[in-house]
C-alpha positions as CSV (number, residue, x, y, z in Angstrom):
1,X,13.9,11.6,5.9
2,X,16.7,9.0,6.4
3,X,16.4,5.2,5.6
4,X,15.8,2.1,7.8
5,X,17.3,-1.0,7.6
6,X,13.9,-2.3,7.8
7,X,12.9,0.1,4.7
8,X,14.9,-2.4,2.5
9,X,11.9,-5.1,2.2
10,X,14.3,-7.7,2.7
11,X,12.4,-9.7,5.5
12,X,14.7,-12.3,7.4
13,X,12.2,-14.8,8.1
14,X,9.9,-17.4,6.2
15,X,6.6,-17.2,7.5
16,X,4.9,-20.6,8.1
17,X,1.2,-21.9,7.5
18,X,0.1,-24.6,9.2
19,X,-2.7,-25.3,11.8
20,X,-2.3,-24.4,15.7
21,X,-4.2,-27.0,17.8
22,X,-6.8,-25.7,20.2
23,X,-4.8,-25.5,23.2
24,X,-2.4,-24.0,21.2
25,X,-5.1,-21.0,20.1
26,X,-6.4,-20.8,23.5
27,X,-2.8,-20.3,25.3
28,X,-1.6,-17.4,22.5
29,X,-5.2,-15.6,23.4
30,X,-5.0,-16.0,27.1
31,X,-1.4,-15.5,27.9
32,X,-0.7,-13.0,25.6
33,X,-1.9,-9.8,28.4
34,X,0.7,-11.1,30.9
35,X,3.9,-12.3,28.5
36,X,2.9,-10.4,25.3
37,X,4.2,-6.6,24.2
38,X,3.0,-5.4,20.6
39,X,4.9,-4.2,18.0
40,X,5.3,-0.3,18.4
41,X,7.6,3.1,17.3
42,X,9.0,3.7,20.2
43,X,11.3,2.5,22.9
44,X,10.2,0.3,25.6
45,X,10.5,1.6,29.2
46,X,12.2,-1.8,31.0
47,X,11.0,-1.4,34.0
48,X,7.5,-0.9,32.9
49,X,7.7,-4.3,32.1
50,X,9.8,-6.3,34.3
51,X,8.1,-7.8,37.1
52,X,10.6,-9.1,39.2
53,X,10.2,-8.1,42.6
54,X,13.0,-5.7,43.8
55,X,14.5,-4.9,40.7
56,X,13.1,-2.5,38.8
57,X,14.9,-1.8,35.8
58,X,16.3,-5.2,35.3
59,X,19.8,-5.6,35.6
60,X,20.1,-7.1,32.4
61,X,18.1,-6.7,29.1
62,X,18.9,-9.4,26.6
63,X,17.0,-10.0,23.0
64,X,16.6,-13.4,21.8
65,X,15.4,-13.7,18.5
66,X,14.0,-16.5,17.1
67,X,13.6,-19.3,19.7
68,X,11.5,-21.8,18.2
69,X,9.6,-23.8,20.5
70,X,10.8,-22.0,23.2
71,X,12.4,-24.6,25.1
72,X,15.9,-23.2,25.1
73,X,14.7,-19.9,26.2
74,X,13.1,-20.9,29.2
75,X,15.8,-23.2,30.5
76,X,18.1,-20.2,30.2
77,X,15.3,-17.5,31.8
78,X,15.2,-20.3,34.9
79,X,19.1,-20.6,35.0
80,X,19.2,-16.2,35.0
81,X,16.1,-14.8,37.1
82,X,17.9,-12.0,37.1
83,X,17.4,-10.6,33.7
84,X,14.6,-10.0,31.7
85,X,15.1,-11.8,28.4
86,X,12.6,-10.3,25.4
87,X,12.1,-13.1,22.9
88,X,11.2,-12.3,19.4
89,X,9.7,-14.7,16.7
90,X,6.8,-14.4,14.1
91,X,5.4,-17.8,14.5
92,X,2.2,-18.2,16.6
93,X,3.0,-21.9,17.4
94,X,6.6,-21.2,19.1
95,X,5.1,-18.0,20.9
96,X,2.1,-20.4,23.0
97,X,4.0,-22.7,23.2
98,X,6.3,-20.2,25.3
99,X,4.5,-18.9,26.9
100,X,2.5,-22.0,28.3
101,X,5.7,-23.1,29.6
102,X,6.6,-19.6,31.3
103,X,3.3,-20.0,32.9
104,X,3.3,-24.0,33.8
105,X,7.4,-23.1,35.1
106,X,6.2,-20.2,37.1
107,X,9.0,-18.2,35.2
108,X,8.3,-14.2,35.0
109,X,11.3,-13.0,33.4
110,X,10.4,-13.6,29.8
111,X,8.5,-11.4,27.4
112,X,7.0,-12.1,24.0
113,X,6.9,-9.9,21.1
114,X,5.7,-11.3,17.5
115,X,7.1,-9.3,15.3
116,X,9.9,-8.7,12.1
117,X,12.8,-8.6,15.0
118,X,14.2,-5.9,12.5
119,X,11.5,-3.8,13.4
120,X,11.7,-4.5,17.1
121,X,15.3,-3.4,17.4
122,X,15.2,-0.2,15.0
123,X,12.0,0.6,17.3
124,X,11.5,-0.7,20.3
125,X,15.4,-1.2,21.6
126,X,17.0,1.7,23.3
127,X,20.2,2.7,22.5
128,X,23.2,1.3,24.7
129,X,20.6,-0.6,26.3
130,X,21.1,-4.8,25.8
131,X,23.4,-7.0,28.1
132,X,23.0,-9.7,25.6
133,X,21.6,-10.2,22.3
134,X,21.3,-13.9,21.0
135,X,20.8,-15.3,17.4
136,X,20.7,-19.5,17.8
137,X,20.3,-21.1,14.6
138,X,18.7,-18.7,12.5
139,X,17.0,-19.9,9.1
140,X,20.2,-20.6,7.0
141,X,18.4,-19.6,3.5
142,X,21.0,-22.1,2.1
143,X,20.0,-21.4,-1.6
144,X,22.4,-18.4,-3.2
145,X,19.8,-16.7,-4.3
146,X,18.1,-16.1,-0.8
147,X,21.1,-15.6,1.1
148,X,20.8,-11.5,1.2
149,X,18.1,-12.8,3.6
150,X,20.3,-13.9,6.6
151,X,20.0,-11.9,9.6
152,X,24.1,-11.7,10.1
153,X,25.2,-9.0,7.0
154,X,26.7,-5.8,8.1
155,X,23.8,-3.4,7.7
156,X,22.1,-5.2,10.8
157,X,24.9,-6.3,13.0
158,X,25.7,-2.5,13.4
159,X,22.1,-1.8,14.0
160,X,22.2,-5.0,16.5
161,X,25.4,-3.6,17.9
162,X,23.7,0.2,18.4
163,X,21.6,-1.7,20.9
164,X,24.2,-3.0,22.9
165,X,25.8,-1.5,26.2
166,X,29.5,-1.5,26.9
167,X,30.6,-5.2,27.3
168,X,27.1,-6.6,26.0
169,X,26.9,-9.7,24.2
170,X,26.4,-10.8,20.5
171,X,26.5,-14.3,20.5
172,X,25.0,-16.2,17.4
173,X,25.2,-20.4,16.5
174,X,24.7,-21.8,13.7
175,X,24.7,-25.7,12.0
176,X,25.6,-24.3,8.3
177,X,29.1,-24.3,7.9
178,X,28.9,-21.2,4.9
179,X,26.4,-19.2,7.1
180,X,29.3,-19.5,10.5
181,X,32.2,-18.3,7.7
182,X,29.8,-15.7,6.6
183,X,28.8,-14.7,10.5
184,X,32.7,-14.8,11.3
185,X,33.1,-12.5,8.5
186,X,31.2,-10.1,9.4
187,X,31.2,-9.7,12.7
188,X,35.0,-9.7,12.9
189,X,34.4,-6.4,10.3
190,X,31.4,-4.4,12.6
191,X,32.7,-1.6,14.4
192,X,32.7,-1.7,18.0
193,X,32.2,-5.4,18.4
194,X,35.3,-7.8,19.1
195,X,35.9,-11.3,18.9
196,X,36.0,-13.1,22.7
197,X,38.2,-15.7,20.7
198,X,40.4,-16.4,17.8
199,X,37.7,-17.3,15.3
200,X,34.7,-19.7,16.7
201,X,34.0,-19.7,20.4
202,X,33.9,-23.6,22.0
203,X,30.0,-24.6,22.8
204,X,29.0,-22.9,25.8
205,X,28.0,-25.0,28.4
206,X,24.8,-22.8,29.3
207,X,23.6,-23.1,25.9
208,X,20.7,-25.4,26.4
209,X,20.3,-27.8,22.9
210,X,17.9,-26.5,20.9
211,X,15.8,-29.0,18.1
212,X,17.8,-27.4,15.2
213,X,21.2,-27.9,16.8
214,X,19.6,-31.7,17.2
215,X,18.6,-32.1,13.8
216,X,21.8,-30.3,12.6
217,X,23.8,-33.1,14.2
218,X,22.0,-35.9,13.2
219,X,22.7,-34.4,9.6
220,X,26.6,-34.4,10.3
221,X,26.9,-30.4,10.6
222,X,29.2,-28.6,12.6
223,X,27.8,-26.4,15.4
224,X,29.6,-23.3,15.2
225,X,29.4,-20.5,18.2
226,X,30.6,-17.0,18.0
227,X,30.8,-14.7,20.1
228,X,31.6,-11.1,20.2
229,X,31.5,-7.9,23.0
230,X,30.9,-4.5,22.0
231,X,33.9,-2.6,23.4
């Protein structure tokens, strides 16, 4: 039986403790039926899930993982009704929070999946399948010893990549200046993927601010963007 990438035990995320308020608990269990999808082993069927009237599949498919509060994610879902956009994260929090703002925004285009988004590709993604997929300031693991735990290395940007469709998307941002030389590097060196411009991309004007790319400022870090189409 052949490996996963997800067999390596190398998780990409931090999982965090804390306390969710009460409306917080009471959104994740009551929203969850309408913008939730569990973790399973095989692929999803987009039209199953996409509610838009009139289009069924969706024209476009993009993955978002890791969205924080979810903020960015719905101000891009509002700008593109079109496409469904299937936001992955492992933090309760982030996820109602979400999904309480798809519901108080009336937006139906989004759906939630809290899971290891290693899993969710090798799993749940079709092949040739995503428009877009979008990494937006990913945890950095700054410390040396960590860094085999950042979701850009080249074992999952081909995986990533797999998932893609002809002229999809990989478009990642980041505030650490090592981490963007490291993403540069190994994107420009994943088969199939090429480079939409000589090294980092200009900020995007449809990129909605996110609270990291905020905090990373007020720190003094460069925002770097990159972003790459699978040929």
């Amino acid at each position: 039986m052949s490996s996963s990438v997800s067999d390596s035990g190398i998780r990409t995320f931090q999982a965090r403790g804390g306390r969710m308020s009460k409306g917080s608990r009471e959104g994740l269990t009551r929203l969850w039926p309408t913008y939730g999808i569990g973790l399973q082993d095989t692929p999803l069927d987009f039209g199953e899930i996409h509610d838009l009237e009139g289009v069924t599949p969706p024209s476009n498919v993009i993955l978002e993982v890791g969205f924080g509060m979810g903020h960015a994610t719905t101000e891009m879902a509002q700008a593109d009704p079109n496409s469904l956009i299937l936001a992955v994260d492992v933090h309760s929090a982030g996820i109602s929070a979400l999904m309480r703002m798809c519901e108080r925004e009336g937006i139906t285009n989004v759906r939630v999946i809290q899971a290891d988004a290693v899993k969710v590709i090798e799993n749940m993604i079709p092949t040739d399948s995503l428009s877009g997929f979008r990494l937006y300031f990913p945890d950095p693991w700054p410390k040396a010893r960590h860094q085999k735990r950042r979701f850009v290395r080249p074992d999952l940007t081909e995986l990533v990549t797999t998932r893609l469709r002809t002229g999809g998307t990989f478009h990642a941002a980041t505030d650490w200046q090592d981490y963007a030389d490291q993403m540069l590097e190994v994107l420009e060196a994943t088969p199939g993927l090429k480079n939409q411009y000589d090294g980092f991309a200009p900020r995007p004007k449809w990129r909605p601010m996110t609270a990291f790319e905020r905090r990373g400022l007020k720190r003094g870090h460069n925002i770097s963007d990159l972003i790459f189409v699978k040929e």
